[in-house]
PDB file of the backbone (N, CA, C, O) and the ligand in Angstrom, with CONECT records:
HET     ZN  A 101       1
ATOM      1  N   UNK A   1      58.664  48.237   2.259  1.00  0.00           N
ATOM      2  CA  UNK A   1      57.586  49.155   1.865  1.00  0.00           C
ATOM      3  C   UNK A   1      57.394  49.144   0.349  1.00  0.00           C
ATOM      4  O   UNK A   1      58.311  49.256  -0.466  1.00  0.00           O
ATOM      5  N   UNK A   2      55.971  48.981   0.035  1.00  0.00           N
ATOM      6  CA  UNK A   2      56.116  49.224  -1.284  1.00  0.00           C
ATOM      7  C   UNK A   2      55.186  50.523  -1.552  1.00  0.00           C
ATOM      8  O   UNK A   2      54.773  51.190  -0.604  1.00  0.00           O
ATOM      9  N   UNK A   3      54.879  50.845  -2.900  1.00  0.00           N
ATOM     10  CA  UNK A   3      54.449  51.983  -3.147  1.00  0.00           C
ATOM     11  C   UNK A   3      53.005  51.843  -3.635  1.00  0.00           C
ATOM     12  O   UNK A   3      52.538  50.797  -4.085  1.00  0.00           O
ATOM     13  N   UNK A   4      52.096  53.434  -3.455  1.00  0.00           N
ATOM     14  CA  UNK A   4      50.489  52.534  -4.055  1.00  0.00           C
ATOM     15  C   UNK A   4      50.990  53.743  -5.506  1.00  0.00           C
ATOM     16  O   UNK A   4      51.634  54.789  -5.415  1.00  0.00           O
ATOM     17  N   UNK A   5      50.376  53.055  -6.799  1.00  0.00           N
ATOM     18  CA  UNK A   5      50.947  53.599  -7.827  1.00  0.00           C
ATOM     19  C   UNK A   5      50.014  55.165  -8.295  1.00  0.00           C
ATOM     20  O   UNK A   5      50.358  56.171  -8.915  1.00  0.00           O
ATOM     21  N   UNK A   6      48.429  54.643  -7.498  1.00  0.00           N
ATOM     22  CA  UNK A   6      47.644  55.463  -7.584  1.00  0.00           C
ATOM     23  C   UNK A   6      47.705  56.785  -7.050  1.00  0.00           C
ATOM     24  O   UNK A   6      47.378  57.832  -7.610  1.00  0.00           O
ATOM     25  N   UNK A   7      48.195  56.604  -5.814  1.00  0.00           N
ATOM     26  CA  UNK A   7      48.234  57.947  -5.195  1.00  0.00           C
ATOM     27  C   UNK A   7      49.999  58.641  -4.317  1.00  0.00           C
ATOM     28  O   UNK A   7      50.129  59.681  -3.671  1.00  0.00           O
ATOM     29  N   UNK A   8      51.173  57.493  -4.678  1.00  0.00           N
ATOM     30  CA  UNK A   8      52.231  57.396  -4.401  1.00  0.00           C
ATOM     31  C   UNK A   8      52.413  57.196  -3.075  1.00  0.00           C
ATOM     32  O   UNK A   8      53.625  57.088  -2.892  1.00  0.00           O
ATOM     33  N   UNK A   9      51.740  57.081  -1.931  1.00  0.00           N
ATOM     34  CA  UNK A   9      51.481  56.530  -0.813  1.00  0.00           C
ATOM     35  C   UNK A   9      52.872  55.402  -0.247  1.00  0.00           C
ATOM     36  O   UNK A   9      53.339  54.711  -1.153  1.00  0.00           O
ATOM     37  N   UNK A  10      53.474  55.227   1.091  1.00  0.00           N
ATOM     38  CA  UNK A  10      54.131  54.362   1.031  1.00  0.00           C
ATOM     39  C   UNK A  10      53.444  53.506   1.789  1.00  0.00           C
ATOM     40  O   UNK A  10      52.916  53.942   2.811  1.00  0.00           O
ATOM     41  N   UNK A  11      53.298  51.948   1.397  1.00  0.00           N
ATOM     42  CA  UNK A  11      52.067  50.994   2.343  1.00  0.00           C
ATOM     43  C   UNK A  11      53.279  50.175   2.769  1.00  0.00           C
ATOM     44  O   UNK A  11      54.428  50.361   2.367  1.00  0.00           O
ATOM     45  N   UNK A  12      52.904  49.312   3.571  1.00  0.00           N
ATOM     46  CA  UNK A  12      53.522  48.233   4.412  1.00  0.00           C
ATOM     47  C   UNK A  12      52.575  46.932   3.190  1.00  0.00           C
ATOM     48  O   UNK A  12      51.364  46.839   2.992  1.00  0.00           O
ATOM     49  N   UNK A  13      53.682  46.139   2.610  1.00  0.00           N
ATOM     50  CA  UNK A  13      53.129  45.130   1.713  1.00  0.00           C
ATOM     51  C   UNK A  13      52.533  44.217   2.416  1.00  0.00           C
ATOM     52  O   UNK A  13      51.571  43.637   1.913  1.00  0.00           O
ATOM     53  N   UNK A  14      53.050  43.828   3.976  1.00  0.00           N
ATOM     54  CA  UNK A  14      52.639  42.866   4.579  1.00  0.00           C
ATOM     55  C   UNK A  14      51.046  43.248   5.439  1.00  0.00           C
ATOM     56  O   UNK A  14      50.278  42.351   5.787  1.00  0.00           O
ATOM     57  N   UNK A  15      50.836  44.378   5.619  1.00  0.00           N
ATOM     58  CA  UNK A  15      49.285  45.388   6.288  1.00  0.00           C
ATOM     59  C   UNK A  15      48.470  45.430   4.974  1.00  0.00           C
ATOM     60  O   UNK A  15      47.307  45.062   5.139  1.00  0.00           O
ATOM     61  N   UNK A  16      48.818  45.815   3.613  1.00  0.00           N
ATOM     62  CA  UNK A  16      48.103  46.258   2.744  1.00  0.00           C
ATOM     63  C   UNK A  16      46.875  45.004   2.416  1.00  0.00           C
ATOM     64  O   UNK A  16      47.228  43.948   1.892  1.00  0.00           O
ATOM     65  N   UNK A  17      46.037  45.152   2.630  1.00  0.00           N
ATOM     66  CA  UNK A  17      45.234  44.081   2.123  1.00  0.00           C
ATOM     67  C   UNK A  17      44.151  44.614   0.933  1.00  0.00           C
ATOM     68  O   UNK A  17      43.140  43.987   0.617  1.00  0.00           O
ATOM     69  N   UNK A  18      44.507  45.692   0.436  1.00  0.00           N
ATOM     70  CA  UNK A  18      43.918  45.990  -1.222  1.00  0.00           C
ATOM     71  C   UNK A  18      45.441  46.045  -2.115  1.00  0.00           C
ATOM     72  O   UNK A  18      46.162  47.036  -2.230  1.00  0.00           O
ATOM     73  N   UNK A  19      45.646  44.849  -2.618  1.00  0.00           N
ATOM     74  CA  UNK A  19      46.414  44.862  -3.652  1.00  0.00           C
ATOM     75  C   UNK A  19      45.581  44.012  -4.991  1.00  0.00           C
ATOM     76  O   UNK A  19      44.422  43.617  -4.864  1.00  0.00           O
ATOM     77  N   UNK A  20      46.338  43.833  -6.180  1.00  0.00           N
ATOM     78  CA  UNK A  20      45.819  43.250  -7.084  1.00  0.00           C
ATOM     79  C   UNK A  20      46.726  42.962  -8.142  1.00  0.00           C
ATOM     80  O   UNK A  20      47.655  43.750  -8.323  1.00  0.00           O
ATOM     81  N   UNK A  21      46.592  41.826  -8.967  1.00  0.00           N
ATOM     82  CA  UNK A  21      47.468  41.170  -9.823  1.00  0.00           C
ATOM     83  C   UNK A  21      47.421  41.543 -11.267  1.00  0.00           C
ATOM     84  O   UNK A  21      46.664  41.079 -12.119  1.00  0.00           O
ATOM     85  N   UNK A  22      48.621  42.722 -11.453  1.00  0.00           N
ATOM     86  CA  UNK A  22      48.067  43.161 -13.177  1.00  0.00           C
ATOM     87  C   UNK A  22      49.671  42.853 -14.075  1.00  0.00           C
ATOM     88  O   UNK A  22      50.787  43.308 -13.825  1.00  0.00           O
ATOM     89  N   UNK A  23      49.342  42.156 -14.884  1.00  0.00           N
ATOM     90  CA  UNK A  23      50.394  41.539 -15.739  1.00  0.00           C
ATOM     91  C   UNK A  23      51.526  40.809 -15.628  1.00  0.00           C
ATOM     92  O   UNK A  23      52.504  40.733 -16.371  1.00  0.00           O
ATOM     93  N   UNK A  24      51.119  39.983 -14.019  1.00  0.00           N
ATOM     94  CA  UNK A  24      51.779  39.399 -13.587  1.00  0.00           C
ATOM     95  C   UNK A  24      52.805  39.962 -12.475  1.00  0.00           C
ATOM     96  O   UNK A  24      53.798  39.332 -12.109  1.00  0.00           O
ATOM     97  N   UNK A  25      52.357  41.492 -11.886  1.00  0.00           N
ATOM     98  CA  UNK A  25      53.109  42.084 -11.075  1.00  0.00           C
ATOM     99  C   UNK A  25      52.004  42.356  -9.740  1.00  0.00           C
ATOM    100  O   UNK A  25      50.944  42.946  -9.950  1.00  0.00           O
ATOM    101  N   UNK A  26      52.317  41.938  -8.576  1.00  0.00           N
ATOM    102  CA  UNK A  26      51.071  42.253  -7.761  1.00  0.00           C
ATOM    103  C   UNK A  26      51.583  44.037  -7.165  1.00  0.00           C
ATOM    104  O   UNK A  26      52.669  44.339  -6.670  1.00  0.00           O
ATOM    105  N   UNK A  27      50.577  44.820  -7.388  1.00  0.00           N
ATOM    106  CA  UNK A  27      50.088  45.976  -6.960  1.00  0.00           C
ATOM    107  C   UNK A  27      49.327  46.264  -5.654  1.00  0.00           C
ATOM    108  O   UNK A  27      48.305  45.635  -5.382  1.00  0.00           O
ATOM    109  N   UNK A  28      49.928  47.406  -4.687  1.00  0.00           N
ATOM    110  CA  UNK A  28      49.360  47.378  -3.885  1.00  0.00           C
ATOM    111  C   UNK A  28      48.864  48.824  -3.348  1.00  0.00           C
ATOM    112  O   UNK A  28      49.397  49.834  -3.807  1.00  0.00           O
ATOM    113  N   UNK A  29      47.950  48.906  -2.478  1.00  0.00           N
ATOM    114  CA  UNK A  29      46.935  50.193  -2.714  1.00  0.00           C
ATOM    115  C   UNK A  29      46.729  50.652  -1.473  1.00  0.00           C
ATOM    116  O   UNK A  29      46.564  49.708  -0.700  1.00  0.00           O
ATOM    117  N   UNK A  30      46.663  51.804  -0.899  1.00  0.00           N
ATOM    118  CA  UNK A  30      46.189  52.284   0.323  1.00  0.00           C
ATOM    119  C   UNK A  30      44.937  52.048   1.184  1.00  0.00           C
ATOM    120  O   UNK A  30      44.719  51.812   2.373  1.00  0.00           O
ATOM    121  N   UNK A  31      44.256  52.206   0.134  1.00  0.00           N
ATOM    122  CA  UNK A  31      42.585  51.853   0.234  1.00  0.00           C
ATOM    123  C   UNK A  31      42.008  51.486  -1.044  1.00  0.00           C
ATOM    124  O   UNK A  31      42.602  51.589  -2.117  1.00  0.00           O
ATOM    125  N   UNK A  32      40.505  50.937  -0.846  1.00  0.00           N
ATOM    126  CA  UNK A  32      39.767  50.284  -2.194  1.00  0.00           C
ATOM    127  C   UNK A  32      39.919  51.553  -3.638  1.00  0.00           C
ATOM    128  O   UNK A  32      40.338  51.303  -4.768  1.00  0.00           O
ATOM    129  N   UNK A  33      39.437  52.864  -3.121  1.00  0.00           N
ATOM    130  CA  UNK A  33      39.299  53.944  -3.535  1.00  0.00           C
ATOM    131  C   UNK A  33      40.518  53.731  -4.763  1.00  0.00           C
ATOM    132  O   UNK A  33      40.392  53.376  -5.935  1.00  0.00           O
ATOM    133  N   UNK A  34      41.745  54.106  -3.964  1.00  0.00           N
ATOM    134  CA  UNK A  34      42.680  53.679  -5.342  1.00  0.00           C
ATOM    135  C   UNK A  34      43.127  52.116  -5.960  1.00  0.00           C
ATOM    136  O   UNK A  34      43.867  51.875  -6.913  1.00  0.00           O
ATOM    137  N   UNK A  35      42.538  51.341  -5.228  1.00  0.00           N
ATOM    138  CA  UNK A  35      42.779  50.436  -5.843  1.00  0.00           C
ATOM    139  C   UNK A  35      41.401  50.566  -7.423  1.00  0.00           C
ATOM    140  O   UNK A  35      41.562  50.225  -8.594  1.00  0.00           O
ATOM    141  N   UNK A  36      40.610  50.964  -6.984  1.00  0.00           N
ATOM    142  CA  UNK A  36      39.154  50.988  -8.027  1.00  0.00           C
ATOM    143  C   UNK A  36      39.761  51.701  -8.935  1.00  0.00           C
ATOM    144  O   UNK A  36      39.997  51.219 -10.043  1.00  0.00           O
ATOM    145  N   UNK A  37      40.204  53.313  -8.511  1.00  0.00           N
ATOM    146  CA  UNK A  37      41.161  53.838  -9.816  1.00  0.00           C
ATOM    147  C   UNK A  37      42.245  53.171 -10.694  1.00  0.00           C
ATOM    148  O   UNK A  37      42.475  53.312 -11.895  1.00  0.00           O
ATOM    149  N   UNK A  38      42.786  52.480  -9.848  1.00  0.00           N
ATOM    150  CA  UNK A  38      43.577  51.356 -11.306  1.00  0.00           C
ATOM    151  C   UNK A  38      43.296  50.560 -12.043  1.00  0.00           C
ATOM    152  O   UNK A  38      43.739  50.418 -13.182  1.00  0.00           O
ATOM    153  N   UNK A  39      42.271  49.728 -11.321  1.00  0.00           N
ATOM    154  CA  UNK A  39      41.360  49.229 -12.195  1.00  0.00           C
ATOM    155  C   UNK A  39      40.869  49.825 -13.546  1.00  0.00           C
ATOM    156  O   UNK A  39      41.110  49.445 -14.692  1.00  0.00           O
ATOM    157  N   UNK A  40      40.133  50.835 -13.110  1.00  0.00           N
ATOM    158  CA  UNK A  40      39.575  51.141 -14.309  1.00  0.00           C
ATOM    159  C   UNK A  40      40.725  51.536 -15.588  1.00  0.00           C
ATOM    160  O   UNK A  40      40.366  51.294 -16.740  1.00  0.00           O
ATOM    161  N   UNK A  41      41.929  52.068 -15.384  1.00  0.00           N
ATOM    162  CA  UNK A  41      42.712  52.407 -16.363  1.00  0.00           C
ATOM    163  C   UNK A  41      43.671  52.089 -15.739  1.00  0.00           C
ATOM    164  O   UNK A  41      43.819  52.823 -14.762  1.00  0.00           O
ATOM    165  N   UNK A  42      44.709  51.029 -15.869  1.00  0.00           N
ATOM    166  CA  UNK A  42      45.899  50.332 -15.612  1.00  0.00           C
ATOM    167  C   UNK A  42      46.875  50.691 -16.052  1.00  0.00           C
ATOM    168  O   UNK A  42      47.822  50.347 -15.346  1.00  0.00           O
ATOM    169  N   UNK A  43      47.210  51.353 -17.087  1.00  0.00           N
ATOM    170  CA  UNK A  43      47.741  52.138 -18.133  1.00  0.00           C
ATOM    171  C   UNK A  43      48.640  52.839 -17.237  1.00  0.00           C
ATOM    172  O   UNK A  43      49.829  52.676 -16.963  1.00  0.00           O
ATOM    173  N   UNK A  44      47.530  53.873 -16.755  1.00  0.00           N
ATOM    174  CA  UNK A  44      47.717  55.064 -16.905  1.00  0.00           C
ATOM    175  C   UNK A  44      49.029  55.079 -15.293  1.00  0.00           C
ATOM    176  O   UNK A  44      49.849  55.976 -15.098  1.00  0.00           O
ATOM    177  N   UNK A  45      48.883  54.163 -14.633  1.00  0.00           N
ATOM    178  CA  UNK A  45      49.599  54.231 -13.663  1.00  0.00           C
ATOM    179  C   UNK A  45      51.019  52.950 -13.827  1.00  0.00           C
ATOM    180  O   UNK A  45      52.005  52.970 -13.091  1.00  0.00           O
ATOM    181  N   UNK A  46      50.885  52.333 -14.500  1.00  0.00           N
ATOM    182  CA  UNK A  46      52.157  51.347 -14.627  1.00  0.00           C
ATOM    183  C   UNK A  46      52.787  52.235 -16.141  1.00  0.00           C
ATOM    184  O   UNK A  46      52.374  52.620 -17.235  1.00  0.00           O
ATOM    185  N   UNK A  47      54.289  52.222 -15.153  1.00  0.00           N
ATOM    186  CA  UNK A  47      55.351  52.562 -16.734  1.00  0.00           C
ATOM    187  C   UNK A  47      55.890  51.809 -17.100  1.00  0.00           C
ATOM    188  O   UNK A  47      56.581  51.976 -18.105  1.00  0.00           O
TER     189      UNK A  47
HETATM  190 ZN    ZN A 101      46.390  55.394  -2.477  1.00  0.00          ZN2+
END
């Protein structure tokens, strides 16, 4: 299981099919919704 960073959600990495590649770490998301929120500010959710 990994985690969605946006909304702390626990996803199945292998079901999740909104993830995305930010600084060389792939991210993965519940739905588009939070995946769109990381997008816009990447920051704010990677420590
Ligand atoms: Zn989410």
């Amino acid at each position: 299981m990994v985690k969605d960073p946006v909304c702390g959600m626990e996803i199945d990495a292998k079901k999740a099919k909104n993830k995305m590649n930010y600084k060389g770490k792939v991210y993965h998301f519940c739905s588009p919704s939070c995946r769109w929120a990381f997008e816009q500010n990447p920051q704010q959710f990677v420590k």
